[in-house]
TORLUMLUM-85591 format. One record per residue: residue in three letters; residue number from 0; x, y, z of N, C-alpha, C in turn. Coordinates in pm, whole numbers. Atoms other than C-alpha are relative to their C-alpha. Layout:
ALA:NUM:X:Y:Z:X:Y:Z:X:Y:Z
...
This chain:
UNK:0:60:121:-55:16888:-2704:-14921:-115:43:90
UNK:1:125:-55:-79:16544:-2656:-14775:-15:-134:78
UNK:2:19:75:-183:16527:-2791:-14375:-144:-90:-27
UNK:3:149:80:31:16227:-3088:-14371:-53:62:119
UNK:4:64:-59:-143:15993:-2972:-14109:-33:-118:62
UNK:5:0:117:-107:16014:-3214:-13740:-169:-9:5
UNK:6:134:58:-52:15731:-3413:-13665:-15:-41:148
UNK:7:-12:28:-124:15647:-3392:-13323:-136:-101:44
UNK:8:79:84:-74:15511:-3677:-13104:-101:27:78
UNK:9:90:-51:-64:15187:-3595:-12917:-2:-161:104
UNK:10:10:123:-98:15153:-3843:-12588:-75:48:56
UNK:11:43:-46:2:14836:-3810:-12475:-38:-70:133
UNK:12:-27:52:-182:14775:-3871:-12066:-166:-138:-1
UNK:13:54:103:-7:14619:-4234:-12007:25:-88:80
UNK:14:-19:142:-87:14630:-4602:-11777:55:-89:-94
UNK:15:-26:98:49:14788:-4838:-11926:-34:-135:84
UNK:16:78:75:-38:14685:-5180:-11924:15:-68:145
UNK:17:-16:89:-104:14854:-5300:-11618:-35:97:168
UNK:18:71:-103:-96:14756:-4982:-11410:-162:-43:-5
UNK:19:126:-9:-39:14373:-5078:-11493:9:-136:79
UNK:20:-53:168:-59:14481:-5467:-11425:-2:53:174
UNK:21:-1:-15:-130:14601:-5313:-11092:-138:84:92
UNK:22:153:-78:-49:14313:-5029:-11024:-138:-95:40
UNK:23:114:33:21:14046:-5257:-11077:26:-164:126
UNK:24:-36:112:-95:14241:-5572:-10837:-58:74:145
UNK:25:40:-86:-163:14236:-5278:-10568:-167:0:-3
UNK:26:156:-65:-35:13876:-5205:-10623:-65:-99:47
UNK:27:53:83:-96:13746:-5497:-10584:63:-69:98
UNK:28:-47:12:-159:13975:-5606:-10284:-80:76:97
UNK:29:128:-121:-53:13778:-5279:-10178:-117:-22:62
UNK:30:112:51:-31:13487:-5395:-10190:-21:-119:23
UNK:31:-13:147:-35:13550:-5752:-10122:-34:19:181
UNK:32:-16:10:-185:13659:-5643:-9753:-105:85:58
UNK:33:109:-44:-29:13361:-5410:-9755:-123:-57:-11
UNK:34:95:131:4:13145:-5662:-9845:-25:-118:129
UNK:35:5:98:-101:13270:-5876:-9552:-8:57:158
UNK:36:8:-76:-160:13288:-5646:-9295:-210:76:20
UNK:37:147:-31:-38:12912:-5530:-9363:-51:-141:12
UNK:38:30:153:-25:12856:-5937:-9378:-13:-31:165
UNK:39:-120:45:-150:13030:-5961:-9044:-103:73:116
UNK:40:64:-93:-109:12869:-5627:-8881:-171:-72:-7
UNK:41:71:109:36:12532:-5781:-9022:-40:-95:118
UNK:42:-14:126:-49:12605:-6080:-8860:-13:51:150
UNK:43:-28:12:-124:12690:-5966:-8511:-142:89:34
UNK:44:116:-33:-38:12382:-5737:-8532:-94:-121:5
UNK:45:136:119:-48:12133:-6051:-8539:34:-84:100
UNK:46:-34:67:-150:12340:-6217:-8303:-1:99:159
UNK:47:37:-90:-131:12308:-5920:-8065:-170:-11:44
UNK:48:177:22:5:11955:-5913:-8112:-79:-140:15
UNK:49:73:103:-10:11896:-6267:-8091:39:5:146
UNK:50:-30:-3:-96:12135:-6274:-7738:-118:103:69
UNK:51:78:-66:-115:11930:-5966:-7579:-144:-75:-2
UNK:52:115:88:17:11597:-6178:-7734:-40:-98:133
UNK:53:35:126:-59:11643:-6485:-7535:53:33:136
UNK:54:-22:-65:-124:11834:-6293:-7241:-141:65:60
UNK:55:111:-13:-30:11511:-6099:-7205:-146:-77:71
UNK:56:154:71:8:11232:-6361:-7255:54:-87:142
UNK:57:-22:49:-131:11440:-6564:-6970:-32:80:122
UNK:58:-65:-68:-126:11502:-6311:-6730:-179:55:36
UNK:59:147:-7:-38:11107:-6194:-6748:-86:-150:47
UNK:60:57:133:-38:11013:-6562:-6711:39:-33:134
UNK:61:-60:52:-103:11218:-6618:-6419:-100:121:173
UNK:62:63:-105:-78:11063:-6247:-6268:-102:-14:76
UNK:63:165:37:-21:10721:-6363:-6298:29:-85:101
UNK:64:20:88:-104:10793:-6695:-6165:53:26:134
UNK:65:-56:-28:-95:11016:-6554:-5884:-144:84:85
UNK:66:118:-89:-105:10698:-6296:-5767:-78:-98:50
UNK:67:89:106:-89:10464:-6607:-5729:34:-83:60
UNK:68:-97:123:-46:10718:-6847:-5550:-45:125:90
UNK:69:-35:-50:-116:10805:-6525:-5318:-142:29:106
UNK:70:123:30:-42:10433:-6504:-5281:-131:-114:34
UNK:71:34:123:9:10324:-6846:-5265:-15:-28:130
UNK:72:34:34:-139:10149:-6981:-4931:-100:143:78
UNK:73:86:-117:-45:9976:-6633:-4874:-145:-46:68
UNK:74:149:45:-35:9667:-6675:-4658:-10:-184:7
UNK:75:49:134:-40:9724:-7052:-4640:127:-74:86
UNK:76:-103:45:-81:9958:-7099:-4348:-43:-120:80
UNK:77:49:99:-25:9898:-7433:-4314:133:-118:-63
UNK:78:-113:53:17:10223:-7674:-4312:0:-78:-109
UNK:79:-41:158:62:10116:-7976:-4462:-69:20:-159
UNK:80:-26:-44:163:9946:-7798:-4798:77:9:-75
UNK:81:-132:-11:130:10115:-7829:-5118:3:130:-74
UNK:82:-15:-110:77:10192:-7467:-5177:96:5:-101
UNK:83:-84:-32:74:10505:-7537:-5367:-39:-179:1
UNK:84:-16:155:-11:10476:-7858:-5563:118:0:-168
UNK:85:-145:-48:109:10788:-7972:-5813:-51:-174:-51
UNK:86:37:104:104:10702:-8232:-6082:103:-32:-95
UNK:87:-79:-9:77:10919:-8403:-6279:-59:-75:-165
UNK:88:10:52:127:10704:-8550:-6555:-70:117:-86
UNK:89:60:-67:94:10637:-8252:-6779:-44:-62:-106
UNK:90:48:40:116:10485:-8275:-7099:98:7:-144
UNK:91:-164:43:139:10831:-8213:-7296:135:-26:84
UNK:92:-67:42:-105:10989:-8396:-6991:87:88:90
UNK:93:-73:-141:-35:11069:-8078:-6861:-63:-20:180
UNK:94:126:-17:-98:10959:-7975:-6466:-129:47:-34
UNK:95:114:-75:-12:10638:-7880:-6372:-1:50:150
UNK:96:-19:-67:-127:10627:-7616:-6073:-162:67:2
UNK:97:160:-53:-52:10259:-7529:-5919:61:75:175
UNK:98:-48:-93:-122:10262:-7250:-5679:-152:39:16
UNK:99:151:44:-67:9938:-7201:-5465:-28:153:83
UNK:100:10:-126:-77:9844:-6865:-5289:-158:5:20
UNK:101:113:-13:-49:9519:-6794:-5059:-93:139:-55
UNK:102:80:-93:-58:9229:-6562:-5032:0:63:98
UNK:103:32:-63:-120:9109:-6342:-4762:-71:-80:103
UNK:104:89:47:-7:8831:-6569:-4783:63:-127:108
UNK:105:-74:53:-108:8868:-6806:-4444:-11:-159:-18
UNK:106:2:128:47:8929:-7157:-4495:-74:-104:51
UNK:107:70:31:-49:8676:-7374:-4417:-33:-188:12
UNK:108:-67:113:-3:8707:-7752:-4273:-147:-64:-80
UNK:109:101:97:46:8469:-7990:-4432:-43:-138:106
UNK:110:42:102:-135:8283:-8216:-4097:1:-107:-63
UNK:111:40:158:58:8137:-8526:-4310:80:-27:-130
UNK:112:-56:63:184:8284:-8730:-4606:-78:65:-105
UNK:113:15:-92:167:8274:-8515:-4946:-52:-153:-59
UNK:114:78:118:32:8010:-8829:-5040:-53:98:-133
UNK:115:82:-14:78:7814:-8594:-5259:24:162:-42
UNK:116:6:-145:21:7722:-8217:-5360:41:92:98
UNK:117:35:-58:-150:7673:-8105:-5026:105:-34:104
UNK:118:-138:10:-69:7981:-8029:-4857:-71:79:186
UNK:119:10:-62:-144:7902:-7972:-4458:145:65:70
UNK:120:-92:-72:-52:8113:-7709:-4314:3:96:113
UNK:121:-8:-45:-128:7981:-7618:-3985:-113:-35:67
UNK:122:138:73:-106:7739:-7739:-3714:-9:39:156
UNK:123:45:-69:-122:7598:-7627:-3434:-89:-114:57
UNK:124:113:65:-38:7351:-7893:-3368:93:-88:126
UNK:125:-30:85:-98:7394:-8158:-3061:74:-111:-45
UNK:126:-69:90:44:7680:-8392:-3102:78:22:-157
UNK:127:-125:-72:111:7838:-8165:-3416:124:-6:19
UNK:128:-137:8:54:8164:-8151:-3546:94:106:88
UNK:129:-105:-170:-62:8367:-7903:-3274:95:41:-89
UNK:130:-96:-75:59:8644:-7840:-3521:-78:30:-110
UNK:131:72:-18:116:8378:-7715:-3749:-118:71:14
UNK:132:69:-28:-82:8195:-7452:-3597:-24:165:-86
UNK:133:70:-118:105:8006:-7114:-3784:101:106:88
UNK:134:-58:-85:-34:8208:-6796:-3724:-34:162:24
UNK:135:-4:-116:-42:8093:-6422:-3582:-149:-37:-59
UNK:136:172:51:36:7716:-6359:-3657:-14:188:-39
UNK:137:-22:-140:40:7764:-5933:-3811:-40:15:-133
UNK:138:-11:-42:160:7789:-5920:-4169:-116:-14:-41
UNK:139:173:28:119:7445:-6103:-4306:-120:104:80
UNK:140:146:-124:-33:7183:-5801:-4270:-126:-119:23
UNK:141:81:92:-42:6935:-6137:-4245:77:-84:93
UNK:142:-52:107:-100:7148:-6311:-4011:-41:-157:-47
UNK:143:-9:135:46:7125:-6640:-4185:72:-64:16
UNK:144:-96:55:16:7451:-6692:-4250:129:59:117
UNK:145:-133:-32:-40:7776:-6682:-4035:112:73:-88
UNK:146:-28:-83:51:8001:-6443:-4092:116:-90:-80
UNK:147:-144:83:110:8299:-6709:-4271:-41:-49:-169
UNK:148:126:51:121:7989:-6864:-4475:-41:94:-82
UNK:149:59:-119:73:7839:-6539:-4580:147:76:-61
UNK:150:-83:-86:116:8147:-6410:-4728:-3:-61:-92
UNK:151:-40:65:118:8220:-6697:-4950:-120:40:-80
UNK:152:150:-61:139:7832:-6622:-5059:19:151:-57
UNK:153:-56:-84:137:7966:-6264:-5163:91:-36:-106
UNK:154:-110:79:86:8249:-6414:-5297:-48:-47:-173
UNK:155:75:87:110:8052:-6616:-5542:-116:96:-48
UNK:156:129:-138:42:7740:-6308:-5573:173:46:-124
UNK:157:-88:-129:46:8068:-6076:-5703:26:-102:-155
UNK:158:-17:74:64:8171:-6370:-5933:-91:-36:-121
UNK:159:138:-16:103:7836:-6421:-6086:15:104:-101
UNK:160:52:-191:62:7771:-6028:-6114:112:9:-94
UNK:161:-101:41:73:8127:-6085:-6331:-16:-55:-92
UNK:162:18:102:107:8009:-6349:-6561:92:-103:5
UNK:163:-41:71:-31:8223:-6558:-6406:-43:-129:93
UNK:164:38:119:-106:8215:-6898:-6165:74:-22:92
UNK:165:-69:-19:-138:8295:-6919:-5834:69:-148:20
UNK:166:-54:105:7:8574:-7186:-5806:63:13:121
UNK:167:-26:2:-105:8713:-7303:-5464:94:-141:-10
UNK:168:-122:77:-16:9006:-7578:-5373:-41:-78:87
UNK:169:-10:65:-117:8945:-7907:-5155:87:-80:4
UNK:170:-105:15:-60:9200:-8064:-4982:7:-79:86
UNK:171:5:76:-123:9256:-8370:-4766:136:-27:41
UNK:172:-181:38:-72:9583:-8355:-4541:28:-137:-12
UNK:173:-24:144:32:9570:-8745:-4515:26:-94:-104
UNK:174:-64:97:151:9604:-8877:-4874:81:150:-112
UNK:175:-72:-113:76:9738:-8513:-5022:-66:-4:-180
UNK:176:111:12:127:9406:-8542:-5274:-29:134:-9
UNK:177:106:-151:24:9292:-8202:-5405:-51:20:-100
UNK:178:45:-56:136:9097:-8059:-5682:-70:118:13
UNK:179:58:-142:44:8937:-7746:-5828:-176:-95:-14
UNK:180:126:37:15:8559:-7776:-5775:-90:158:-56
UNK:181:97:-152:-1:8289:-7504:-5874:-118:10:98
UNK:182:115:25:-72:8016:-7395:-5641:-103:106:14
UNK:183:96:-101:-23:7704:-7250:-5624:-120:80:119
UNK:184:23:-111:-98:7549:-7174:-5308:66:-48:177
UNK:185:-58:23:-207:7570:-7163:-4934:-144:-49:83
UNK:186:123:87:-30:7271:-7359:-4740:10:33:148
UNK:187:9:26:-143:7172:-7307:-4379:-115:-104:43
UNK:188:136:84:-18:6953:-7590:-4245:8:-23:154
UNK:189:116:-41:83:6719:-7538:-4112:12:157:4
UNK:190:8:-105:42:6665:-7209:-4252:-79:145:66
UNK:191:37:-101:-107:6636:-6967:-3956:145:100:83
UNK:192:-68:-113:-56:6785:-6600:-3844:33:-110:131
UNK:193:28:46:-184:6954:-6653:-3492:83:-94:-3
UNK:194:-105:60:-60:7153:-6858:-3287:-55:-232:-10
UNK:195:56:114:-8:6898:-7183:-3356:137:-99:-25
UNK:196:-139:40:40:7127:-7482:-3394:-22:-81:-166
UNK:197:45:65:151:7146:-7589:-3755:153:-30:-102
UNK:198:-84:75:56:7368:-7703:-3997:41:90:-126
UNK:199:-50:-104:126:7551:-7504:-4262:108:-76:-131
UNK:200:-96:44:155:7724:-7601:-4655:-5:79:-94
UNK:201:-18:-63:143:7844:-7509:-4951:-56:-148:-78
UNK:202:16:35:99:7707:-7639:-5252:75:-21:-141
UNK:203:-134:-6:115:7969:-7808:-5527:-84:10:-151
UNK:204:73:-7:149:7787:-7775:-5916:-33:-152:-2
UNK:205:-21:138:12:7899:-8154:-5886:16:-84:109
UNK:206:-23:108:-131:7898:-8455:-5661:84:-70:-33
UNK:207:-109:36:66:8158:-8582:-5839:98:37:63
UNK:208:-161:-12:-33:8512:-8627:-5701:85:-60:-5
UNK:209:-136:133:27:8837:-8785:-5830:45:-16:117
UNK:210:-73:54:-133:8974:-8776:-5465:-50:-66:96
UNK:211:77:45:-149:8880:-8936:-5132:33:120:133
UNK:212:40:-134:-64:8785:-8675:-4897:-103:-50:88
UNK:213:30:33:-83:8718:-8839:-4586:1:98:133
UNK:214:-50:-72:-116:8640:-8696:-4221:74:-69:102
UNK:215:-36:112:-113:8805:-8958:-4030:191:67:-14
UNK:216:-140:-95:30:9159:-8841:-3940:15:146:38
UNK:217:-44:-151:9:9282:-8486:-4008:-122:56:-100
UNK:218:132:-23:113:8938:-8327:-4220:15:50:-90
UNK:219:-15:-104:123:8966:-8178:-4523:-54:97:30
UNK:220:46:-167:28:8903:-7837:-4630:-12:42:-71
UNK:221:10:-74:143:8811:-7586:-4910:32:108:40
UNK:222:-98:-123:55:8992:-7306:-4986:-23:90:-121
UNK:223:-41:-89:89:8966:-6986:-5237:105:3:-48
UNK:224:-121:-9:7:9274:-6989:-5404:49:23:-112
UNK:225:-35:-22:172:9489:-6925:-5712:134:-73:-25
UNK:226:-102:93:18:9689:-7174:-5869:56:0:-129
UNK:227:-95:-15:125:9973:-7125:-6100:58:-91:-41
UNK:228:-103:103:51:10146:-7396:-6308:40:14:-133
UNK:229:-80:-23:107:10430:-7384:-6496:52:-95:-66
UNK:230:-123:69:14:10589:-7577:-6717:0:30:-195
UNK:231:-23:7:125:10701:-7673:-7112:-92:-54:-92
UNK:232:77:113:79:10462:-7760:-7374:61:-84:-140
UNK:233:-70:39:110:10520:-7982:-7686:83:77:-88
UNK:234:-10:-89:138:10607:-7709:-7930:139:77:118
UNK:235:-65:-85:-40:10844:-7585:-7692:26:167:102
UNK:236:31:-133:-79:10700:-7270:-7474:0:-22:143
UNK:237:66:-9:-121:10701:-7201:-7147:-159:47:33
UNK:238:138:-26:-19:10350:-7179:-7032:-43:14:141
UNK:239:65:-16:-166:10144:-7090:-6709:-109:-16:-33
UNK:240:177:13:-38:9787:-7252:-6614:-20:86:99
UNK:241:78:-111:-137:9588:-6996:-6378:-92:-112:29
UNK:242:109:21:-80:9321:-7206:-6183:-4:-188:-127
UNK:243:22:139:78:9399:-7562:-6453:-106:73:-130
UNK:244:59:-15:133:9278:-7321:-6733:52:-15:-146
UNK:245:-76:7:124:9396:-7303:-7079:150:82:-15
UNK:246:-135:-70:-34:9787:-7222:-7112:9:104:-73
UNK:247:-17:-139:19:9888:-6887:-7147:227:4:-54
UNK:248:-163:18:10:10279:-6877:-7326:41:101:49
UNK:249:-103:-110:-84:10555:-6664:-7160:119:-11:-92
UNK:250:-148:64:108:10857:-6814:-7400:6:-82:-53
UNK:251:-42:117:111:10959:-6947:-7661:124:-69:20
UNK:252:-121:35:17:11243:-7181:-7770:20:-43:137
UNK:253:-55:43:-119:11283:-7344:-7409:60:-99:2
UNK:254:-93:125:64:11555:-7592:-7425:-4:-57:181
UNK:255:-52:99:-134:11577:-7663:-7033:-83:118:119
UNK:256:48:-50:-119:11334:-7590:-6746:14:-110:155
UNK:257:-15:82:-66:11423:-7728:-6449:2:60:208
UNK:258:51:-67:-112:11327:-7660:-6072:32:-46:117
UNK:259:-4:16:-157:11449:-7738:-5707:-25:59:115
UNK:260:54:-19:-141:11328:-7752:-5389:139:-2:84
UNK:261:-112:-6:-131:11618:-7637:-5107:-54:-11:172
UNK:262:56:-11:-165:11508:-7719:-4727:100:34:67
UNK:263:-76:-125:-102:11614:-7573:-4434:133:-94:92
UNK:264:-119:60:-82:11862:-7863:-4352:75:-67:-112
UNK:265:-78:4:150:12051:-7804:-4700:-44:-99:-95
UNK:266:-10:53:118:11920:-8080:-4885:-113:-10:-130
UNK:267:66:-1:73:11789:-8067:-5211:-84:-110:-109
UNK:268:96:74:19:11469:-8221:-5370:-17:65:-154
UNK:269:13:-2:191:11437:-8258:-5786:-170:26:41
UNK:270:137:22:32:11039:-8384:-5661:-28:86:154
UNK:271:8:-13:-92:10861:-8185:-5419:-177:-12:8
UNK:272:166:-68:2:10459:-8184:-5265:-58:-70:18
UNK:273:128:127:21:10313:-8535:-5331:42:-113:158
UNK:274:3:93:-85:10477:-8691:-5021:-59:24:115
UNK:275:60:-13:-173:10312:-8725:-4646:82:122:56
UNK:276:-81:-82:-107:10624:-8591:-4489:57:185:-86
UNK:277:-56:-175:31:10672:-8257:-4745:-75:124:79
UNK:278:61:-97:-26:10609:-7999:-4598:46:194:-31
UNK:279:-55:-98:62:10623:-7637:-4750:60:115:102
UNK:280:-71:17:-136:10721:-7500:-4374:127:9:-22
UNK:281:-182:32:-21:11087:-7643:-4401:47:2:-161
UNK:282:-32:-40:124:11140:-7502:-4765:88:119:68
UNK:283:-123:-127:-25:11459:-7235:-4768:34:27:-90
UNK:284:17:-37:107:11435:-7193:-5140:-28:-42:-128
UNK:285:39:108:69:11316:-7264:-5441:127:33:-137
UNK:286:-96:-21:76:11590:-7268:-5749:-43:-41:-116
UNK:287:17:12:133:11489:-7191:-6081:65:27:-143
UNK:288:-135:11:54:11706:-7283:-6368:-73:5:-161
UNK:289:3:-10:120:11587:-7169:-6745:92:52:-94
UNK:290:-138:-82:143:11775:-7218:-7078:-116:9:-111
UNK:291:74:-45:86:11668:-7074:-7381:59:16:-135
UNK:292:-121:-34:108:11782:-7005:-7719:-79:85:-134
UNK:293:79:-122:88:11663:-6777:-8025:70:-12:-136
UNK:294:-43:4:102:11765:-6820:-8385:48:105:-75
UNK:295:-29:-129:74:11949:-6534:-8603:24:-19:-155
UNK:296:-74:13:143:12081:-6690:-8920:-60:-203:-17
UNK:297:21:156:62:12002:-7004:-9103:66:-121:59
UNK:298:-58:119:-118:12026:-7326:-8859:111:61:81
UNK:299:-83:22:-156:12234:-7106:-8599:-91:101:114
UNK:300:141:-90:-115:12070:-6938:-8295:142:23:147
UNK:301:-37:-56:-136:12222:-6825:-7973:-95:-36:105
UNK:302:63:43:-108:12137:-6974:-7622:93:37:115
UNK:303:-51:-32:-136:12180:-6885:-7287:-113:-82:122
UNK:304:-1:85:-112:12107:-7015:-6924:-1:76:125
UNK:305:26:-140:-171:11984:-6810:-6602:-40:-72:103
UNK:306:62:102:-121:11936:-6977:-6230:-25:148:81
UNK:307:2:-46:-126:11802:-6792:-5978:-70:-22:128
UNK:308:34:53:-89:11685:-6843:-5629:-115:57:80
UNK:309:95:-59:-65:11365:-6760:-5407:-42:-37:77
UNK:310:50:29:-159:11248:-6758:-5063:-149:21:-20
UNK:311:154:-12:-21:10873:-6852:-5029:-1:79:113
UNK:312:-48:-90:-136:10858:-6548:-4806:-122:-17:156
UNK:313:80:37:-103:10560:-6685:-4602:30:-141:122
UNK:314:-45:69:-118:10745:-6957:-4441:58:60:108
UNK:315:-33:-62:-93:10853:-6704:-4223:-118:6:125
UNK:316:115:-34:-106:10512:-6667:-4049:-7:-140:98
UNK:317:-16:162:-93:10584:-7086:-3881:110:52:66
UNK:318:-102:-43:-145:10784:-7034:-3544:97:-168:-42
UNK:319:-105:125:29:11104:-7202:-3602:51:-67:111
């Protein structure tokens, strides 16, 4: 009897179908949760970046405005000026905060009614203006001019030689009227070196004036000065005018600017500047409150909210 020869089985190493079924569940689970966690990380990166964004753009906005608040009233220690004035009809109903700081340049009263061009601002003649009187007689190598007068005429020379225009501030304590005027010279009449008695002005570009700027009363005055105002425009920015020029943005996205006046017998003022009795004197801080917000992802954004507080540090120089 001849043996059949065995047939052996060969099994040959493989997945079967419910191992790929499973392999391929894991894989993409895998990458599902890797998918969501780079989604996620992603995510919290633009939200980091939008938070330090709008943290930033506040906290520099607040800086700025905090240096010219703490500097505000410089060179114009004078009570009843509106160095700090607080507005509440912005232009995206937001505040508006104007902060006011002097020259070197010496402030100079105005004798007769601002009627015309010709602003009189010191007299010497018989029956002149005593609170309105020319100052030291050194500086002008022609002795023309008094030495308060003859600066403002460098003032305005340096300005020129600049390509610029010499702009100056008048001011009547009695109705709390001011405006930005431009001016071009300085006038002695009559037009003699020496102690003769004569009559001295500045010259405005314009005779034109929206205010009343009377001498009867307390007299007005003009002033060198630099005037900052802040507030929100349509589109949303914070903005600063220098001197009522064209706005300059600081931030975007401003959802809430808002500004108080603190006096020195705790109570606080939303409006400050336009009334008789304000006076920037009995200010004890000013409290500035910007929110902001910054977009990261499709309709969502991140916002935040910073107050902080500032001492106009020149009310210190009024004896309390």
């Amino acid at each position: 009897m001849i043996p059949q020869t065995g047939l052996r089985l060969h099994r040959e190493a493989g997945y079967t179908l419910l191992e790929l079924i499973i392999a391929a569940t894991l894989g993409i689970g895998v990458l599902s949760v890797s998918a969501i966690a780079i989604f996620f990380n992603r995510n919290l990166l633009l939200k980091d970046g939008a938070r330090i964004e709008v943290n930033q753009s506040i906290r520099t906005s607040l800086d700025i405005i905090g240096a010219d608040i703490r500097q505000g009233g410089e060179n114009l220690i004078r009570r009843e000026f509106p160095v700090i004035e607080v507005q509440n009809n912005g232009r995206n109903g937001e505040d508006v905060l104007i902060i006011r700081t002097g020259s070197s340049l010496d402030i100079l009263t105005v004798c007769t009614d601002a009627t015309s061009a010709n602003l009189l601002v010191a007299d010497t003649t018989a029956g002149g203006a005593v609170d309105c009187p020319p100052t030291g007689r050194s500086l002008d190598p022609a002795d023309i001019l008094p030495d308060n007068i003859y600066n403002w005429q460098q003032y305005r020379l340096q300005q020129v030689a600049n390509g610029e225009i010499a702009e100056a501030f008048i001011f009547d304590p009695d109705t709390r009227d001011g405006e930005f005027f431009s001016f071009t010279n300085e006038v002695r009449n009559p037009n003699n070196p020496g102690n003769d008695p004569s009559t001295y002005s500045i010259q405005s570009s314009s005779g034109s004036w929206s205010g009343s700027y009377q001498a009867a009363g307390n007299r007005p005055y003009i002033a060198v000065l630099t005037e900052q105002q802040y507030s929100v425009d349509n589109q949303g920015f914070l903005t600063v005018q220098v001197n009522g020029g064209a706005d300059r943005r600081m931030a975007s996205n401003i959802q809430d600017f808002d500004v108080r006046v603190i006096l020195q017998d705790g109570s606080e003022l939303d409006e400050f500047g336009a009334n008789l009795t304000d006076e920037w004197s009995n200010i004890q801080s000013v409290e500035v409150t910007i929110s902001g917000a910054s977009e990261f992802a499709a309709n969502r954004e991140i916002s935040n909210s910073f107050t902080s507080s500032f001492l106009p540090r020149n009310v210190l120089s009024f004896p309390r």
